[in-house]
TIBADO-143557 format. One record per residue (C-alpha): residue in three letters; x negated, y negated, z; residue number from 1. Coordinates in steps of 0.05 Angstrom, whole numbers, plus 32768, in hexadecimal, padded with zeros to 4 digits. Each point is the difference from the previous one (the first is absolute). Example, Ala and Ser with C-alpha at 12.3 -4.5 7.8 and 13.67 -1.06 7.14 Angstrom:
<res = ala c1 = 7F0A c2 = 805A c3 = 809C n = 1>
<res = ser c1 = 7FE5 c2 = 7FBB c3 = 7FF3 n = 2>
//
This chain:
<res = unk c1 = 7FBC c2 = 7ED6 c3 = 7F11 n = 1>
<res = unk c1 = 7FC5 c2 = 7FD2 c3 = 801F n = 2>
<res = unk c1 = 7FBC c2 = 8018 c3 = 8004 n = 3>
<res = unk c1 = 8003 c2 = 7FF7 c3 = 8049 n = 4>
<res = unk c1 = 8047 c2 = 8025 c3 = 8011 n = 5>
<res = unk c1 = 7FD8 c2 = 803B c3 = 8011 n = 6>
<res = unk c1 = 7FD0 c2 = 7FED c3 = 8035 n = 7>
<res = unk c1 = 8034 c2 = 7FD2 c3 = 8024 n = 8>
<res = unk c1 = 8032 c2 = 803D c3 = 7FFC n = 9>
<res = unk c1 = 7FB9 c2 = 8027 c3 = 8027 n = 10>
<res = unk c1 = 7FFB c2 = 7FC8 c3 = 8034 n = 11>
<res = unk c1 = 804A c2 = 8001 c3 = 8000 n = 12>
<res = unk c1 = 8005 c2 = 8051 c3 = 800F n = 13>
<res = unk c1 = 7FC1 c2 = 8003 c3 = 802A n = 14>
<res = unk c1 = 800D c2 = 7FC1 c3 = 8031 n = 15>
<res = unk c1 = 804D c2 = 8006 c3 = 8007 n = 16>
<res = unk c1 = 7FF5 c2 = 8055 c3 = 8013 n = 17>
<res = unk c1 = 7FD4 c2 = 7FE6 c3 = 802E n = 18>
<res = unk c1 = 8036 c2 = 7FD7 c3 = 801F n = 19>
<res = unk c1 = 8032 c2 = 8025 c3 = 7FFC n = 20>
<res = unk c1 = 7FD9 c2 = 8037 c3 = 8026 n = 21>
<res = unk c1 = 8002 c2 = 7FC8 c3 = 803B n = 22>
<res = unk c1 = 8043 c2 = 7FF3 c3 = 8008 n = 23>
<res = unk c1 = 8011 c2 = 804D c3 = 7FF4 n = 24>
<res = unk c1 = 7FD7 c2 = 8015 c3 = 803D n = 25>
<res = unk c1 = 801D c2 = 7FC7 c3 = 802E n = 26>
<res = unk c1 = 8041 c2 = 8006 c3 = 7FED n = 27>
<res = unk c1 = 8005 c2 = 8051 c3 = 8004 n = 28>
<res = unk c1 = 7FDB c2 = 7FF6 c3 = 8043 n = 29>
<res = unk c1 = 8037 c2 = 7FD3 c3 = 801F n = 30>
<res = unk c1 = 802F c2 = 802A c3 = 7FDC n = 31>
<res = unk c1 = 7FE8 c2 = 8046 c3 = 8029 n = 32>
<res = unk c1 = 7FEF c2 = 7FDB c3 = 803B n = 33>
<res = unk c1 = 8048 c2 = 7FE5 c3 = 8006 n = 34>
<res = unk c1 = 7FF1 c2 = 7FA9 c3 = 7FFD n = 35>
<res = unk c1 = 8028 c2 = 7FF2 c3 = 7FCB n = 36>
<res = unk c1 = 800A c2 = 7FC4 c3 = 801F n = 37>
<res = unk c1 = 7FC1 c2 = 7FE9 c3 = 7FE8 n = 38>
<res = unk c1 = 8004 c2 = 800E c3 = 7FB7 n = 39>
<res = unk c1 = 801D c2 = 7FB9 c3 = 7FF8 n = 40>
<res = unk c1 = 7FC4 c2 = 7FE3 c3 = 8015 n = 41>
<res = unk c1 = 7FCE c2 = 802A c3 = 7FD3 n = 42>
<res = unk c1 = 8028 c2 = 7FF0 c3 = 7FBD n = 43>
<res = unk c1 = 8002 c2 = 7FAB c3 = 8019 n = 44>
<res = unk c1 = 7FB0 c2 = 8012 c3 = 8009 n = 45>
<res = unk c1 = 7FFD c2 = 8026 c3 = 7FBF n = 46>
<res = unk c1 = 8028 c2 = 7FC0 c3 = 7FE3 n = 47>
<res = unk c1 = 7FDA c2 = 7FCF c3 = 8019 n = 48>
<res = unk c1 = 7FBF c2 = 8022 c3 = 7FDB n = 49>
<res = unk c1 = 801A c2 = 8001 c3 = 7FBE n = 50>
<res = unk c1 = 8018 c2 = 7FB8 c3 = 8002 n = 51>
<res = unk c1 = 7FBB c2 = 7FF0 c3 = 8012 n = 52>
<res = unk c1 = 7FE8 c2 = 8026 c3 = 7FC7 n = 53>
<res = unk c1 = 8027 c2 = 7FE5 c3 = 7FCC n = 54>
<res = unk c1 = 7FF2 c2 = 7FBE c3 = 8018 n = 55>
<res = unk c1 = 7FB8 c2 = 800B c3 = 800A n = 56>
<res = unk c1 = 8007 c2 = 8012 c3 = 7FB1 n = 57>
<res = unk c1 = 8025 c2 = 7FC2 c3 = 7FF1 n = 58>
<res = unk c1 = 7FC6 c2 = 7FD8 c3 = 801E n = 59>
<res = unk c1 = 7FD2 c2 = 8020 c3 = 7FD8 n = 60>
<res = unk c1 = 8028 c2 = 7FFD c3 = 7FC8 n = 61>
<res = unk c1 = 8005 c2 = 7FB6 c3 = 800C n = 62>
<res = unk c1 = 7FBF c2 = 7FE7 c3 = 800F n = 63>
<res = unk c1 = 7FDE c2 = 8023 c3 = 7FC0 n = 64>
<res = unk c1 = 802F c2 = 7FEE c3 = 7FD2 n = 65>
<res = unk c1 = 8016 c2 = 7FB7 c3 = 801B n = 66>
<res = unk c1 = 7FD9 c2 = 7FE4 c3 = 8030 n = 67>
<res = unk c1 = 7FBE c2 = 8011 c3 = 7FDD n = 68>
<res = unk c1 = 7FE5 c2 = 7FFD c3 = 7FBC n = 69>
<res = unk c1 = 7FC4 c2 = 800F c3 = 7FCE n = 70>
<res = unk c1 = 7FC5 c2 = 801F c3 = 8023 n = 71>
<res = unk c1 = 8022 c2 = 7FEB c3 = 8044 n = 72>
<res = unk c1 = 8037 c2 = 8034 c3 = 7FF2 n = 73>
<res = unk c1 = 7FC7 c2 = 8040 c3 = 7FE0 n = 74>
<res = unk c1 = 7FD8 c2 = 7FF5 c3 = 8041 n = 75>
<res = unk c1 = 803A c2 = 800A c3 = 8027 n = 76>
<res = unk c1 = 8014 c2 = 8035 c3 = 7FDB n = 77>
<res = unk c1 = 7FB4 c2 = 8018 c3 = 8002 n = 78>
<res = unk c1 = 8004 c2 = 7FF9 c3 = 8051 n = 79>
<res = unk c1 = 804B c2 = 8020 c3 = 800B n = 80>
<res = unk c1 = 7FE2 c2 = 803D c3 = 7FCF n = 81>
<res = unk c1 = 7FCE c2 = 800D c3 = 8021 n = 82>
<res = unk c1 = 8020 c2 = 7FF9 c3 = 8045 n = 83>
<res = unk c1 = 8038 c2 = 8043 c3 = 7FE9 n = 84>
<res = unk c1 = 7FC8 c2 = 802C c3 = 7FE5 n = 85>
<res = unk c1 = 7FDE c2 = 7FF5 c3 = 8052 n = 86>
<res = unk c1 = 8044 c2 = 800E c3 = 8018 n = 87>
<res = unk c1 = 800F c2 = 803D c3 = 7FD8 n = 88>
<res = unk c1 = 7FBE c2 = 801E c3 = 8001 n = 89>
<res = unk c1 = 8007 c2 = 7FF9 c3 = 8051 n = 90>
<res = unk c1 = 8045 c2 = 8020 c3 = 7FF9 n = 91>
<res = unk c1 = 7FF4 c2 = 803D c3 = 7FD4 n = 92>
<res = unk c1 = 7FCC c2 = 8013 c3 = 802D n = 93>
<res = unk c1 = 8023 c2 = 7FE7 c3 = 8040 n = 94>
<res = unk c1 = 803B c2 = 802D c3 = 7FEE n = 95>
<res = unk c1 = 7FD3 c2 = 803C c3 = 7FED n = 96>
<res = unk c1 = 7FE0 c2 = 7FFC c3 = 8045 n = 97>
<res = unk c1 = 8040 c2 = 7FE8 c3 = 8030 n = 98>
<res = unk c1 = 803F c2 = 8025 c3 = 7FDC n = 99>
<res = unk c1 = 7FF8 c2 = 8044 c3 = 8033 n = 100>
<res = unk c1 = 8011 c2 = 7FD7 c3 = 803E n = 101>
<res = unk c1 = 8022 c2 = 7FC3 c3 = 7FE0 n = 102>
<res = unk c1 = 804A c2 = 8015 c3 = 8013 n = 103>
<res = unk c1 = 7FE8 c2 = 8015 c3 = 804A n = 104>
<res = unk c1 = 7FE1 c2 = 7FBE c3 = 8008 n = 105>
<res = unk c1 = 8045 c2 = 7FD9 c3 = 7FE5 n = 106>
<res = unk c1 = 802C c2 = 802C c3 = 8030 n = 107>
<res = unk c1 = 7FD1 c2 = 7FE6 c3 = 803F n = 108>
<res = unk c1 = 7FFE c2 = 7FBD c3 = 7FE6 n = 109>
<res = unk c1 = 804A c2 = 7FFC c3 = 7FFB n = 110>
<res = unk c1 = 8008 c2 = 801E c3 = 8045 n = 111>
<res = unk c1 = 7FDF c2 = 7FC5 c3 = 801B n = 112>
<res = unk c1 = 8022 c2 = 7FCF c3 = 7FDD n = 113>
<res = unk c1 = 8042 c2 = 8025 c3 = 8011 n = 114>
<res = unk c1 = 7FE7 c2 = 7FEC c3 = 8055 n = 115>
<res = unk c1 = 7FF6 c2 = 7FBC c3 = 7FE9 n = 116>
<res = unk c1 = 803B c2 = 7FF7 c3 = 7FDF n = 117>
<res = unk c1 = 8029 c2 = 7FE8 c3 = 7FC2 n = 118>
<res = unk c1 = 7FD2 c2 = 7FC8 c3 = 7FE3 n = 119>
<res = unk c1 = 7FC5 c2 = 8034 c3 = 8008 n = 120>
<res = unk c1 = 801E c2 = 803E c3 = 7FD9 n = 121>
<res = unk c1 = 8011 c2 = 7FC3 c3 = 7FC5 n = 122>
<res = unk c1 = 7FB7 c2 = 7FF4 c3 = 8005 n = 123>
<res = unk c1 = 7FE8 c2 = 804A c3 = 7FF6 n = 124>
<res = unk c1 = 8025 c2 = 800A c3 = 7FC7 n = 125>
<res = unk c1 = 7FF1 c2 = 7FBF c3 = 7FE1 n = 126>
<res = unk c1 = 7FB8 c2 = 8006 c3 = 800B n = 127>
<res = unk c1 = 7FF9 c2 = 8047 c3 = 7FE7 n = 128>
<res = unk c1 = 8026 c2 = 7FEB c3 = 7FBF n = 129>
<res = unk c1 = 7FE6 c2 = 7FBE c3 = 7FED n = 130>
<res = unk c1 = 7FB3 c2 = 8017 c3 = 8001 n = 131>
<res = unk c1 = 801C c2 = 802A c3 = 7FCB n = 132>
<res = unk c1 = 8028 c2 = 7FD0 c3 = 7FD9 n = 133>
<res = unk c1 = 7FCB c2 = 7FCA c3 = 8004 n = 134>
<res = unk c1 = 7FCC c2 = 8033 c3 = 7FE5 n = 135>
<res = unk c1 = 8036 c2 = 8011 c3 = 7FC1 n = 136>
<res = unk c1 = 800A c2 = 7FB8 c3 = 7FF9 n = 137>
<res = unk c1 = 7FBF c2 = 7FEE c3 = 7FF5 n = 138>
<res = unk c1 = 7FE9 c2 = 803D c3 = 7FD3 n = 139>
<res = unk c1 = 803A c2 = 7FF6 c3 = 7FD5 n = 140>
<res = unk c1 = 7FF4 c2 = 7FB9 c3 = 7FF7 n = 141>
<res = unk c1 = 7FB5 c2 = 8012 c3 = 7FEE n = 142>
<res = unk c1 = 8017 c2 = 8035 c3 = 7FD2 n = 143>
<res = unk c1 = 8031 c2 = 7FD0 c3 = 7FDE n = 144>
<res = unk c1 = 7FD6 c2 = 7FCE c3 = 7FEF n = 145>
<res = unk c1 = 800F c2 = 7FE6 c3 = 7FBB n = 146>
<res = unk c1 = 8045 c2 = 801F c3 = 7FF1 n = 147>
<res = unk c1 = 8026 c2 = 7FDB c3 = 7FD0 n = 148>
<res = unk c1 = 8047 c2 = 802A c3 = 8014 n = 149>
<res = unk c1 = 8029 c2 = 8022 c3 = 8040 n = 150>
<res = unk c1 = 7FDF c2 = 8044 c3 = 7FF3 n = 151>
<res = unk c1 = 7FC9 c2 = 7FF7 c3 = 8033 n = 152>
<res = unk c1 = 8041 c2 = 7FF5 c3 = 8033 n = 153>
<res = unk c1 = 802E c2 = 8037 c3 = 7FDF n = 154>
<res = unk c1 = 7FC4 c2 = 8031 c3 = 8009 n = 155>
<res = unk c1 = 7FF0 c2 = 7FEB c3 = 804D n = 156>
<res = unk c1 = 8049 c2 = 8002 c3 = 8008 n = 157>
<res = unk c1 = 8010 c2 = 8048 c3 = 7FDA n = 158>
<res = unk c1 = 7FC5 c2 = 801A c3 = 802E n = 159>
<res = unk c1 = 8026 c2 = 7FEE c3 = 8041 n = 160>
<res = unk c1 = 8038 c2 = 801F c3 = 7FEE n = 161>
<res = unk c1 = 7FE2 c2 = 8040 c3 = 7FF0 n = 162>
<res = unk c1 = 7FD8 c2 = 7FFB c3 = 8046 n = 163>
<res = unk c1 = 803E c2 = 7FFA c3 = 8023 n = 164>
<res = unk c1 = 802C c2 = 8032 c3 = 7FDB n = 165>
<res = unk c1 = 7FC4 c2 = 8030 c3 = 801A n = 166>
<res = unk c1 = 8000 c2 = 7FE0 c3 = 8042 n = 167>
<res = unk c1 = 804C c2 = 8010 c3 = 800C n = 168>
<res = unk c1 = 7FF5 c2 = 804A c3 = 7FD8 n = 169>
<res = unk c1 = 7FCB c2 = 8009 c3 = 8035 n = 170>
<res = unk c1 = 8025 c2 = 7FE6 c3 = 8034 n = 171>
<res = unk c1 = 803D c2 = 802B c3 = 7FF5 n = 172>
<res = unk c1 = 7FD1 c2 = 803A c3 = 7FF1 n = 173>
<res = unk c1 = 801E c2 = 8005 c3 = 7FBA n = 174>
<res = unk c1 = 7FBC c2 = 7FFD c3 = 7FE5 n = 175>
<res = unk c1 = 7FB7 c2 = 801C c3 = 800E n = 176>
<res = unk c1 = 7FC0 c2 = 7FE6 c3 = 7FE7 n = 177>
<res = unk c1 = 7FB7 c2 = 800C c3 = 8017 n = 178>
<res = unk c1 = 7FF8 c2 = 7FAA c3 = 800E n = 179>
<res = unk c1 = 7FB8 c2 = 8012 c3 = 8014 n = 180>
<res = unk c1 = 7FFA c2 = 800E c3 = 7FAB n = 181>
<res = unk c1 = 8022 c2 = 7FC5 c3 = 7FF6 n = 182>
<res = unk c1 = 7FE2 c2 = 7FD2 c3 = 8028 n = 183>
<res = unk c1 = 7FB7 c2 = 801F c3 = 7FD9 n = 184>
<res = unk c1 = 8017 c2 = 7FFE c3 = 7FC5 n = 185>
<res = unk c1 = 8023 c2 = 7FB6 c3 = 8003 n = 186>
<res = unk c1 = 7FC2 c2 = 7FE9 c3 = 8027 n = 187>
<res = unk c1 = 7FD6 c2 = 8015 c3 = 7FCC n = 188>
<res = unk c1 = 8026 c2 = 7FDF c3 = 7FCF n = 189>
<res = unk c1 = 8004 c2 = 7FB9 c3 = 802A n = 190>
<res = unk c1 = 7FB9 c2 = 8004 c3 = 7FF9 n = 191>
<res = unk c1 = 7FFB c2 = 7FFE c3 = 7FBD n = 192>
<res = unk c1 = 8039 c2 = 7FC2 c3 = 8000 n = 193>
<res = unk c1 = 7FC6 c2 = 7FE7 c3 = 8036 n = 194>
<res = unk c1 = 7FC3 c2 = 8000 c3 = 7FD2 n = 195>
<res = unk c1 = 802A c2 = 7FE1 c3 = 7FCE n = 196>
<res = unk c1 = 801C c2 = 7FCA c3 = 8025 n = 197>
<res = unk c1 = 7FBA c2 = 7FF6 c3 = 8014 n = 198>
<res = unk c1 = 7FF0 c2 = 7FF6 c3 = 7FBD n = 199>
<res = unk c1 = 802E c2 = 7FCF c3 = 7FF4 n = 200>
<res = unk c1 = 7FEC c2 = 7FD3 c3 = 803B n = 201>
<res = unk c1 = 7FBB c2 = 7FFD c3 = 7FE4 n = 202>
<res = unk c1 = 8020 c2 = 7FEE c3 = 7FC2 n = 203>
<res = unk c1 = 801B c2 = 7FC3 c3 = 8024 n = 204>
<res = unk c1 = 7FC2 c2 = 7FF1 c3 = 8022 n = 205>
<res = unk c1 = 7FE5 c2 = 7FFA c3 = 7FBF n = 206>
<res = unk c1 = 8034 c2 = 7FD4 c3 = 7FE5 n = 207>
<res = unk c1 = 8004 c2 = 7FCC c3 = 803A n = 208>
<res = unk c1 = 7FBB c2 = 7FF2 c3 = 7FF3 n = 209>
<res = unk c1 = 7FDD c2 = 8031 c3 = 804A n = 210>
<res = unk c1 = 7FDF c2 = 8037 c3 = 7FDA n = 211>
<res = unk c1 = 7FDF c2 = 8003 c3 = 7FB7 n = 212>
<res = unk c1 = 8005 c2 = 802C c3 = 7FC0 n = 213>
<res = unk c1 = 8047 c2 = 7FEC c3 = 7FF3 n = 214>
<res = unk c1 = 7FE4 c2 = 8007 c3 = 7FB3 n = 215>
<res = unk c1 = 7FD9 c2 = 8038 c3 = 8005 n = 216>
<res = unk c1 = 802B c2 = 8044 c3 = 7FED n = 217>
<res = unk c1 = 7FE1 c2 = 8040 c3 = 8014 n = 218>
<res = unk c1 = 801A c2 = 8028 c3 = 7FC0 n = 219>
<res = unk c1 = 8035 c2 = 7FF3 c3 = 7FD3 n = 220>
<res = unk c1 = 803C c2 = 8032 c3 = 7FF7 n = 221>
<res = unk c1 = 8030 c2 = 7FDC c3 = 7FDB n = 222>
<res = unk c1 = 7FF8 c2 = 8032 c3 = 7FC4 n = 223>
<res = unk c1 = 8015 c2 = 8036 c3 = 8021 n = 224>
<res = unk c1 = 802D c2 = 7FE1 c3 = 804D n = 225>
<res = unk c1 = 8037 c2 = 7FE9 c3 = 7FE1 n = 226>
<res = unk c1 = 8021 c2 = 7FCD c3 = 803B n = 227>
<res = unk c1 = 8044 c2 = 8002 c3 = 7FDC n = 228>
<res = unk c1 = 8000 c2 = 8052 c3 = 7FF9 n = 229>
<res = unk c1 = 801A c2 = 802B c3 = 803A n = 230>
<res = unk c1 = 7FB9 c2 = 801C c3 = 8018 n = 231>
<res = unk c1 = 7FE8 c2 = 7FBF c3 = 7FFE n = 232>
<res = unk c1 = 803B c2 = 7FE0 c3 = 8028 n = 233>
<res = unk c1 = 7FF5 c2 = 8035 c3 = 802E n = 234>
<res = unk c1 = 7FB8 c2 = 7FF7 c3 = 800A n = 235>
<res = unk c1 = 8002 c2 = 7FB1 c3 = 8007 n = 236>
<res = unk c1 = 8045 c2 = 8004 c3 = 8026 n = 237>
<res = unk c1 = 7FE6 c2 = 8033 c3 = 8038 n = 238>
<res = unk c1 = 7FB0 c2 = 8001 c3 = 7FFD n = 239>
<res = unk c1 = 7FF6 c2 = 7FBC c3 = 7FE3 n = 240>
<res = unk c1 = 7FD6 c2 = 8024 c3 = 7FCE n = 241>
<res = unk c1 = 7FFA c2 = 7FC1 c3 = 7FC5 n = 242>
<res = unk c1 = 7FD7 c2 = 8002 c3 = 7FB6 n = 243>
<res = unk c1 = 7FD4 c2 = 7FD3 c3 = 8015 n = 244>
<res = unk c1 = 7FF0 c2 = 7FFB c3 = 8044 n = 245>
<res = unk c1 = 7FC7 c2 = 7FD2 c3 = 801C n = 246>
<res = unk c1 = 7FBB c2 = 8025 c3 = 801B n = 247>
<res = unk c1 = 800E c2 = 7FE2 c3 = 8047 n = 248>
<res = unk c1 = 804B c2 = 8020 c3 = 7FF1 n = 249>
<res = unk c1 = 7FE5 c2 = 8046 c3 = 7FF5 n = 250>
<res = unk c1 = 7FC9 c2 = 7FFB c3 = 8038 n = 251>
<res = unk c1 = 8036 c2 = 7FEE c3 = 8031 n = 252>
<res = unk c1 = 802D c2 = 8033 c3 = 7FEE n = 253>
<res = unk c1 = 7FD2 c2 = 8039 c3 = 8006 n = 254>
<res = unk c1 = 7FDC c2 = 7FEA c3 = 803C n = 255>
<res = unk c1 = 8049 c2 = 8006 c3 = 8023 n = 256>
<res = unk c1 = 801E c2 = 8038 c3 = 7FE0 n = 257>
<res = unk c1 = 7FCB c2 = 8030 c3 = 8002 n = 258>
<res = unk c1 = 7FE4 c2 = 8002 c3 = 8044 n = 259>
<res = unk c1 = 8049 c2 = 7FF8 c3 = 8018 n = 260>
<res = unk c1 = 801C c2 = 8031 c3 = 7FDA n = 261>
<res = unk c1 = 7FCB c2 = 8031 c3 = 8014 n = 262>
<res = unk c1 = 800C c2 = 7FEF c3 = 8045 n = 263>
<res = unk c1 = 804E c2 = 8006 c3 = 8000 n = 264>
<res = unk c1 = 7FF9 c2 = 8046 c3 = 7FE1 n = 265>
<res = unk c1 = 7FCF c2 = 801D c3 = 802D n = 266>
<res = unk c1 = 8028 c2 = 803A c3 = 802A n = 267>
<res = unk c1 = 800F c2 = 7FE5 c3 = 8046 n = 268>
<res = unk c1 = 7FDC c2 = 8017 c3 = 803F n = 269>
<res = unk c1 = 8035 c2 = 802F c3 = 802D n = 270>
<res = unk c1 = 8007 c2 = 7FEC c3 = 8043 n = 271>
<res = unk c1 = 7FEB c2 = 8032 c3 = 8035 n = 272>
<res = unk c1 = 8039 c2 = 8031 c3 = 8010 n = 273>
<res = unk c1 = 8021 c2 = 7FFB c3 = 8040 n = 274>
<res = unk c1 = 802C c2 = 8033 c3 = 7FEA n = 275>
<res = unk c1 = 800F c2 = 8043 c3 = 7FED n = 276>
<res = unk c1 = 7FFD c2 = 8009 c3 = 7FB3 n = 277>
<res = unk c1 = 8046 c2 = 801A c3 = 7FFF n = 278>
<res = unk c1 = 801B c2 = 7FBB c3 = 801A n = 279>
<res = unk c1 = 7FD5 c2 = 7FE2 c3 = 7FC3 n = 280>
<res = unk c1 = 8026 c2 = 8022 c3 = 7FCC n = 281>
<res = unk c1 = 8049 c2 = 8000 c3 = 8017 n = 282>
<res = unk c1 = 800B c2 = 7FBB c3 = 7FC9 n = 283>
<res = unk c1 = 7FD6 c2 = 8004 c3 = 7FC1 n = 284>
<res = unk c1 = 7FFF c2 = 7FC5 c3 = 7FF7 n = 285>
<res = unk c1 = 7FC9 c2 = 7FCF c3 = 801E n = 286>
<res = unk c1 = 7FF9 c2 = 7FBB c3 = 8012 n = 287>
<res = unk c1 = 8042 c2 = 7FD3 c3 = 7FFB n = 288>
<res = unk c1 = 802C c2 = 8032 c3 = 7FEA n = 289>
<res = unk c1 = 7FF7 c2 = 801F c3 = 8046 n = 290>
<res = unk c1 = 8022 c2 = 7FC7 c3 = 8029 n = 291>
<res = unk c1 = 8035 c2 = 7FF1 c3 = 7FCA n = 292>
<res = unk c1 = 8048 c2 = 7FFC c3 = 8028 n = 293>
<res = unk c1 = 8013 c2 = 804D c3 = 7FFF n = 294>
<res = unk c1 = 7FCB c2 = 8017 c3 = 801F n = 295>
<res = unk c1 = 7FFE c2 = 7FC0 c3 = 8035 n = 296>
<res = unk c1 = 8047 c2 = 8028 c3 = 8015 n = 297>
<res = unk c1 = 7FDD c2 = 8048 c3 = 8003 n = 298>
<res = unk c1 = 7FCC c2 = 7FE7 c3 = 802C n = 299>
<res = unk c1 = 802F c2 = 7FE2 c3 = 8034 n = 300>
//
């Protein structure tokens, strides 16, 4: 198995949950509201997003590996990199803050689009499904970086399947899970995938010639970090942890992970309670798992 199967199965799981949360809540909301009429036009919208994504992949795909070459290619590897750890840092902590009131604010948005018509319920759905695609496209292409084999693709593509086998489990109420957990723990973990895509973008600034040091190896593990063993496939597939990193390497990846880690962790503020504390604690669990589709039907 490639060293990095396991983080694109993470981006995979974490991104494709996320939505498959999206469609669940506008689906089951036309569903209980009785507009079935307009499911058509969320799955064209939903459609429409993940052509876009996989041919926003292709280009990328493309212009790396065709169109550009020698440092041309590591700098825009270096730039593309560097653009997915911005994006998922923004959307761990976007999520973290937003996922309490993200399924009230997709039912109002698709009431409006349902008074505007056809072409503007395709456009809800396709919006609210292609920010996430584009943002899995482009962290799996940074995370895949230098894969010699399909297991970067089997592992994004195992970890949408398992999203939406526990999107429909949800869905039907088949399953429970506390997604609040989830979405920590997974967050967590993208971090850690963050910092070491980070890594690897300064890796490529050093290589196409923008930043120094490309020689100069903060310590040397290759006695003991085996690449080729399973620890150290692990390490290098999912943290980007190498025997030899460069000093600029290590600097960069604790500068991120550290503070951002730290952040991520720290326990949220509550938000003042307009309500009585027996409301609060009739569905243990918080955050998304709160507006997934069966309880969108016990609130109506």
């Amino acid at each position: 198995m490639s060293q990095v199967f396991t983080a694109s199965y993470l981006i995979g799981l974490r991104e494709g949950l996320e939505m498959v949360l999206i469609v669940s809540v506008l689906v089951a909301y036309l569903v209980k509201t009785g507009r079935r009429q307009h499911l058509l036009p969320v799955w064209v919208g939903v459609g429409a997003a993940a052509a876009l994504s996989i041919g926003f992949g292709w280009a990328l795909s493309y212009v790396s590996t065709t169109v550009l070459g020698g440092p041309g290619q590591e700098l825009f590897d270096a730039i593309t990199s560097t653009v997915a750890v911005v994006l998922v840092t923004w959307m761990v902590f976007w999520m973290r803050r937003t996922a309490r009131k993200l399924s009230g604010e997709l039912r109002g948005r698709l009431d409006g689009a349902i008074g505007l018509g056809v072409g503007a319920v395709v456009g809800i759905a396709f919006l609210s499904v292609a920010r996430e695609g584009l943002e899995t496209t482009l962290l799996f292409f940074a995370s895949a970086q230098g894969a010699t084999s399909s297991a970067p693709l089997l592992g994004l593509a195992a970890g949408i399947v398992t999203a939406v086998v526990i999107g429909v489990g949800l869905y039907a109420g088949a399953i429970r899970i506390n997604l609040s957990r989830f979405f920590m723990v997974s967050g967590a973990l993208l971090v850690l995938v963050a910092a070491g895509i980070f890594k690897y973008a300064v890796h490529d600034f050093q290589e196409a010639g923008v930043l120094p040091g490309l020689t100069t190896h903060a310590f040397d593990a290759t006695g003991w970090l085996d690449p080729g063993s399973w620890y150290g496939a692990l390490a290098a597939g999912l943290f980007n942890i190498t025997p030899q990193p460069t000093v600029l390497e290590t600097i960069a990846w604790l500068a991120y992970l550290v503070p951002v880690l730290v952040l991520f962790l720290l326990p949220a503020r509550s938000p003042a309670r307009t309500q009585p504390a027996a409301d609060d604690t009739s569905q243990p669990a918080p955050n998304v798992v709160s507006e997934t589709p069966q309880h969108v039907e016990a609130r109506s």
